[in-house]
C-alpha positions as CSV (number, residue, x, y, z in Angstrom):
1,X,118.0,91.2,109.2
2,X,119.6,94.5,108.0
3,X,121.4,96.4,110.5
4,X,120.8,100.5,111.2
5,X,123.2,102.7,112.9
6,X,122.1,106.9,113.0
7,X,124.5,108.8,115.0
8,X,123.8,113.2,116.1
9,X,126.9,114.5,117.0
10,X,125.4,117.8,117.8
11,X,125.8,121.6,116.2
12,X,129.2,121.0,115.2
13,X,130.9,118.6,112.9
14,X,133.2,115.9,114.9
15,X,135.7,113.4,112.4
16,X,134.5,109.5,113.6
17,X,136.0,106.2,111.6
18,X,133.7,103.6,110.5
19,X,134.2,99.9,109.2
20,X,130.8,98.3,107.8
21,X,131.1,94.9,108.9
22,X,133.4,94.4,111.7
23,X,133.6,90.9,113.6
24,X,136.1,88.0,114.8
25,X,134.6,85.6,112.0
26,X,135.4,85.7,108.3
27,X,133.7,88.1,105.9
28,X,133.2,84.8,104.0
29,X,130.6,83.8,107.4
30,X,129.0,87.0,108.2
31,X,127.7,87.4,104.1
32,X,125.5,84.9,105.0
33,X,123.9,87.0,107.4
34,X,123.9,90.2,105.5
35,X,124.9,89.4,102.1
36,X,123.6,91.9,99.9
37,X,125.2,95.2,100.6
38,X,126.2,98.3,102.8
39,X,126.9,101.9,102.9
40,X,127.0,105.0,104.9
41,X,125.9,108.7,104.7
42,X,127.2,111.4,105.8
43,X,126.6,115.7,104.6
44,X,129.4,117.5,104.3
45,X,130.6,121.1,105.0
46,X,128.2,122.5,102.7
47,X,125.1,120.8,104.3
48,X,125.0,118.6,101.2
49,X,124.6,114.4,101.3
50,X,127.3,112.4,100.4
51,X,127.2,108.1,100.1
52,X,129.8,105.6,100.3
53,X,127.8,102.0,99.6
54,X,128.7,99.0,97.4
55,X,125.8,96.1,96.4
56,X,127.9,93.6,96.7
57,X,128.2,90.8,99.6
58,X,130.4,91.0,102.0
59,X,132.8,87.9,100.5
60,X,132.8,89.4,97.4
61,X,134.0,92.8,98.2
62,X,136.6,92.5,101.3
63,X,137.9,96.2,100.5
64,X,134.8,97.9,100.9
65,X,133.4,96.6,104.0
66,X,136.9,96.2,106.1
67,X,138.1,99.3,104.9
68,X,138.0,102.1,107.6
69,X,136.1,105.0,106.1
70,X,137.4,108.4,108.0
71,X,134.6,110.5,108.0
72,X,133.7,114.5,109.0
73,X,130.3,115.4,109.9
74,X,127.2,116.3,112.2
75,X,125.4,113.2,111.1
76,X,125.7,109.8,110.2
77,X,123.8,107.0,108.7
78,X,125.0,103.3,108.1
79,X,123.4,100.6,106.9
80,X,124.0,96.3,106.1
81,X,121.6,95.5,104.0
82,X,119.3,91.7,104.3
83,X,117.8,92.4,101.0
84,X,113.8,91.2,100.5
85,X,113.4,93.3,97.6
86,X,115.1,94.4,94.6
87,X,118.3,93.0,93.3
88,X,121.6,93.8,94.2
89,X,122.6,96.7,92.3
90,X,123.7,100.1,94.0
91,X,120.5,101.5,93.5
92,X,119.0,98.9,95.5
93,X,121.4,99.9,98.4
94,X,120.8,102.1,101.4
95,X,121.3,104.7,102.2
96,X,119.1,106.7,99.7
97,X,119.1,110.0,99.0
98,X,115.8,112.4,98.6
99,X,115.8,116.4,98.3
100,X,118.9,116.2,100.2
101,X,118.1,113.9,102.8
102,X,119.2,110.4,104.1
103,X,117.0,107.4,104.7
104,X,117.9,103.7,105.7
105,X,115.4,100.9,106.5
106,X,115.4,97.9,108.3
107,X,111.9,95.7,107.3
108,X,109.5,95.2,104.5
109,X,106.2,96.6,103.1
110,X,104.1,94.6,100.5
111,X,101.1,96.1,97.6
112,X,104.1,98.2,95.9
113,X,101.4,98.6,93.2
114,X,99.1,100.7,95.2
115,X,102.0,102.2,96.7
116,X,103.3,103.5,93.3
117,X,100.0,104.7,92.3
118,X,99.7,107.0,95.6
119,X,103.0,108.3,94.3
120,X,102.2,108.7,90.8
121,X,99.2,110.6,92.4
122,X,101.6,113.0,94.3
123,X,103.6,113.3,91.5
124,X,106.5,111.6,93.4
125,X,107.7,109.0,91.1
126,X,110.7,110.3,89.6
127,X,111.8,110.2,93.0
128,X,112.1,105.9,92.8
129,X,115.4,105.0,90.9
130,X,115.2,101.1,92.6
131,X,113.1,98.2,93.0
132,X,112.6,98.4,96.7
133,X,110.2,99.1,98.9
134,X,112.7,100.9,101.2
135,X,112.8,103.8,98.5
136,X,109.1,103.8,97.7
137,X,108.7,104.5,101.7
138,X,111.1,107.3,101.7
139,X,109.0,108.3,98.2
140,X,106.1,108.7,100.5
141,X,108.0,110.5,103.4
142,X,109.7,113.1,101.0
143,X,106.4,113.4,99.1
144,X,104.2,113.8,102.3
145,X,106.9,116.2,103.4
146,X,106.2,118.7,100.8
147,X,102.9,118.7,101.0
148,X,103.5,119.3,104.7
149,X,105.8,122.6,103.7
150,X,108.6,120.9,104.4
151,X,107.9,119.8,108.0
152,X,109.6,116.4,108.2
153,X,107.8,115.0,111.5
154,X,104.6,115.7,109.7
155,X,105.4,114.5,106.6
156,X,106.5,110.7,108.4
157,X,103.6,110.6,110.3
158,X,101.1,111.3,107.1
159,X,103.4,108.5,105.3
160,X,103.0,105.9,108.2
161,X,99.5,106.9,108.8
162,X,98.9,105.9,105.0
163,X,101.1,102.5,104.6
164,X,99.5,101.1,108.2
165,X,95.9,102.1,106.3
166,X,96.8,100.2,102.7
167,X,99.4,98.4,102.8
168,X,100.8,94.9,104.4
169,X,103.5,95.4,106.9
170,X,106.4,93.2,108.6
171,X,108.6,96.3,109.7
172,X,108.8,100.1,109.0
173,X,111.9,100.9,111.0
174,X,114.0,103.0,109.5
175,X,116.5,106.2,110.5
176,X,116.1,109.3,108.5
177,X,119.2,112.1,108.6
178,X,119.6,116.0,107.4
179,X,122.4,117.8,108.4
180,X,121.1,118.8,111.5
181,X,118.6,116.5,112.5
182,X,117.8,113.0,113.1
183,X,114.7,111.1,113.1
184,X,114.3,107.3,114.2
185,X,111.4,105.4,113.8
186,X,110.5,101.7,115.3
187,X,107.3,100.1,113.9
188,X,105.9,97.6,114.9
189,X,107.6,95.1,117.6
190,X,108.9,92.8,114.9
191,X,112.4,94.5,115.0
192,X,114.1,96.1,117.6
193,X,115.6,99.8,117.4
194,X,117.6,101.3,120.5
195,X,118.8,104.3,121.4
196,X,121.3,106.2,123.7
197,X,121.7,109.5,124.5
198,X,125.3,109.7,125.6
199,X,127.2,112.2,127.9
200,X,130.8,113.2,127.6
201,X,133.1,111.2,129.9
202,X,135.9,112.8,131.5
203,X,138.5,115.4,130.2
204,X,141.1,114.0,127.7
205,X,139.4,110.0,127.5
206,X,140.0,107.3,125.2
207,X,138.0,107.5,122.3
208,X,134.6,106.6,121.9
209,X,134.2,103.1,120.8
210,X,130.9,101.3,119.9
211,X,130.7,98.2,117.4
212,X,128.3,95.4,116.7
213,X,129.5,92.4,114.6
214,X,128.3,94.5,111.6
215,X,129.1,98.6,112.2
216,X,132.0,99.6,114.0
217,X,132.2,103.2,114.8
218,X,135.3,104.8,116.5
219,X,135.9,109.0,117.4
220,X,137.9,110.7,119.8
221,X,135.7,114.0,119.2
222,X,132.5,112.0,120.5
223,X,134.0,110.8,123.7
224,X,134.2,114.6,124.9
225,X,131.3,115.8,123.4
226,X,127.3,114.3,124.2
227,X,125.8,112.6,121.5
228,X,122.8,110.7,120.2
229,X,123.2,107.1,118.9
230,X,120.4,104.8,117.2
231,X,120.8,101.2,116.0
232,X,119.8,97.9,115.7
233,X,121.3,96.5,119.0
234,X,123.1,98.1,121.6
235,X,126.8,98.6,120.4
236,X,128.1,98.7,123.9
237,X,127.9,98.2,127.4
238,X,126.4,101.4,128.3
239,X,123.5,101.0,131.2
240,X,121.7,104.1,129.2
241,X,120.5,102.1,125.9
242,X,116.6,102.4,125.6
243,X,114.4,100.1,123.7
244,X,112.0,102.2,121.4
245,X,108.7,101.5,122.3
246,X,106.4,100.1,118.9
247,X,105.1,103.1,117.0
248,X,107.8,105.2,119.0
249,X,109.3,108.3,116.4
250,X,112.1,110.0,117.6
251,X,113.0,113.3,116.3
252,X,116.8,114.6,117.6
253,X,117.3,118.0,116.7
254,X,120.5,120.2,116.2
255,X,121.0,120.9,119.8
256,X,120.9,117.0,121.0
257,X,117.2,117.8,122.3
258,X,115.8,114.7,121.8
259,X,111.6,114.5,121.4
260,X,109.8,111.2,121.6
261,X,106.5,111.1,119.7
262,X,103.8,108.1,119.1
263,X,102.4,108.5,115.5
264,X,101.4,105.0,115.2
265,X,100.1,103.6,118.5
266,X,98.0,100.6,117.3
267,X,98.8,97.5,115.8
268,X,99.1,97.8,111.9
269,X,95.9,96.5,110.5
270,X,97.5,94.0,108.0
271,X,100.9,92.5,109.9
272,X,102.7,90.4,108.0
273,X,104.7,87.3,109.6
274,X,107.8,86.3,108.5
275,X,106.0,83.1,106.4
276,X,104.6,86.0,104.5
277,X,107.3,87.2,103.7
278,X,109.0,83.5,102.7
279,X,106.2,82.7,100.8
């Protein structure tokens, strides 16, 4: 499955280093468990987004996924992509980028036609470049958001409250960055998303390390400042990793405060099973 990593380094920028896919087997041997791309986001001193991502799999583009990416800024978002829709192309790649924000998704979502029509409705389709249904979701969030005068938790819950109405789900998880804030999503139980709010450890430490066999991450300024991480799997031993609950939304704002919410506390009303999706 594709791998998310969201990182909140608080109010001020800190520099981290990240490597996309980072393991003691080959690259050759991990692109056949996420073969179709990665990237990473980041915003940068002027609040604006900036992406780093490549379509390609892992075997076929050593540089890019081993090479360390030193990076500067409030908030992060990576993402190894398991595609289920869409071809690989880089606009077929998270992250994506929508009226400045960040969004990467880990699942799938099937009835793209009626999902395209409730964006041609809102007049949101000039905001789909791709073929996936990752984008069309963040379509709906960004879409929902406006009509919610820019209020991002309301504009996620109207979008999930729609898709869990129309459409087939397997997975909406998914992490969705600004430059100041953070918001995680886990939906239903199919996947699992984590997340650890971290304190500082003493004066003058080693730096921060955390790493799965896809995303390391590595900073010296995180390992004396607090910090909010959210991915896939826990990336370390740290007691303080927390299973989201299904239908759990997370919203982490500038100041670390982290707020848990339930927008979506039943089951969806069409869940798919991974034979769906195979079929």
């Amino acid at each position: 499955m594709c791998r998310l990593f969201g990182l909140h380094a608080g109010p001020t920028p800190v520099a981290a280093t990240f490597w996309l896919i980072d393991a003691p087997d080959s690259l050759a041997q991990q692109s056949h468990r996420n073969p179709d791309g990665a990237g990473i986001g980041i915003f940068d001193a002027a609040g604006l987004p900036v992406v780093d991502k490549q379509p390609l799999a892992a075997w076929q583009d050593c540089e890019f996924v081993a090479a360390a990416r030193d990076l500067r800024s409030s908030t992060f978002l990576a993402h190894v992509r398991y595609a289920t829709t869409g071809d690989l192309s880089e606009r077929n790649t998270h992250p994506f980028v929508q009226d400045g924000r960040l969004f990467a998704h880990n699942g799938a979502v099937q009835g793209l036609d009626e999902l395209d029509a409730r964006l041609e409705s809102l007049g949101a389709t000039h905001l789909v470049h791709g073929e996936t249904d990752s984008e069309r979701v963040f379509a709906l969030v960004t879409a929902e958001t406006a009509r919610h005068g820019a209020d991002v938790t309301e504009g996620i819950r109207a979008a999930m409250d729609w898709i869990n109405r129309h459409l087939p789900i397997y997975s909406l998880n998914f992490v969705l960055t600004t430059a100041s804030d953070l918001w995680a999503l886990r939906y239903p139980a199919t996947h699992e998303l984590y997340a650890l709010s971290r304190a500082p450890t003493a004066p003058d430490p080693a730096a921060l390390e955390v790493r799965t066999t896809r995303i390391h991450a590595r900073s010296r300024h995180l390992a004396r400042r607090p910090s909010v991480i959210i991915a896939t799997e826990p990336m370390d031993d740290d007691p303080g990793w927390r299973l989201l609950d299904p239908g759990e939304l997370l919203h982490v704002t500038p100041t670390l405060g982290v707020r848990s919410m339930r927008p979506l506390r039943d089951p969806p009303h069409r869940l798919l099973t991974r034979a769906d999706l195979q079929a």
